[in-house]
C-alpha positions in Angstrom: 4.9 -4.0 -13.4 3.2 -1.0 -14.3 2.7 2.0 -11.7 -1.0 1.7 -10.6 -0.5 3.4 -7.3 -0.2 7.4 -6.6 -0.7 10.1 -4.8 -2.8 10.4 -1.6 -3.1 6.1 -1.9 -0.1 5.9 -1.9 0.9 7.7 1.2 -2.3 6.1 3.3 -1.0 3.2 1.9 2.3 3.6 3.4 1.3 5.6 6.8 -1.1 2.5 8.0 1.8 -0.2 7.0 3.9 1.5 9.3 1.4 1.6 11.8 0.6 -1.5 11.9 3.9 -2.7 11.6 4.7 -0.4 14.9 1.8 -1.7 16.5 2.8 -5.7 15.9 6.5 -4.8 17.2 5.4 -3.5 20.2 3.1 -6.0 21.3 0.2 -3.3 21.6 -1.9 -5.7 18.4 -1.7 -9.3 17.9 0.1 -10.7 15.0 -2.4 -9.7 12.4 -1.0 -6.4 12.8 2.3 -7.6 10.8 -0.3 -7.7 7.4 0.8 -3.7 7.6 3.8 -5.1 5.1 1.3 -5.8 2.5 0.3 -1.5 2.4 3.5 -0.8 3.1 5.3 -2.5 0.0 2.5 -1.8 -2.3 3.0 2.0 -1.3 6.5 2.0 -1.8 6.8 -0.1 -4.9 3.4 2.0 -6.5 2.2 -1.5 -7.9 -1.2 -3.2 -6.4 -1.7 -6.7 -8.0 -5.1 -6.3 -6.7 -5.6 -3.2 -8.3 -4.6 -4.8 -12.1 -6.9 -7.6 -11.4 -9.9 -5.1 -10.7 -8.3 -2.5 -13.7 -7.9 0.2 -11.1 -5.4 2.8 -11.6 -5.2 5.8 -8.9 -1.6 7.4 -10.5 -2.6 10.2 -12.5 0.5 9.9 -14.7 -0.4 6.5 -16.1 -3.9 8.1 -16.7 -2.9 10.4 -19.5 -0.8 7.8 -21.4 
């Protein structure tokens, strides 16, 4: 897995999972709001399969290489 998420994508990525996941726990959204984990892991692990699928890359790092 190659680091294909950074910087401010990742942290939106990771502030909405959250969200949502609060949201879902406290009964204030239905159980869609549990898809939160999907932002949440793909923040936190940097890595989007969706992004290598569509060849997107937001981490400056792996840019310059």
């Amino acid at each position: 897995m190659k680091v294909n998420v950074g910087g401010i994508d990742r942290i939106l990525r990771i502030v909405v999972g959250l969200v949502l996941i609060l949201l879902a726990a406290t009964g204030t959204v239905g159980w869609w709001g549990w898809i939160g984990v999907v932002p949440l892991l793909t923040g936190l692990f940097k890595f989007c399969p969706l992004y290598s699928l569509l060849g997107m890359n937001t981490c400056p790092m792996e840019k310059k290489s």
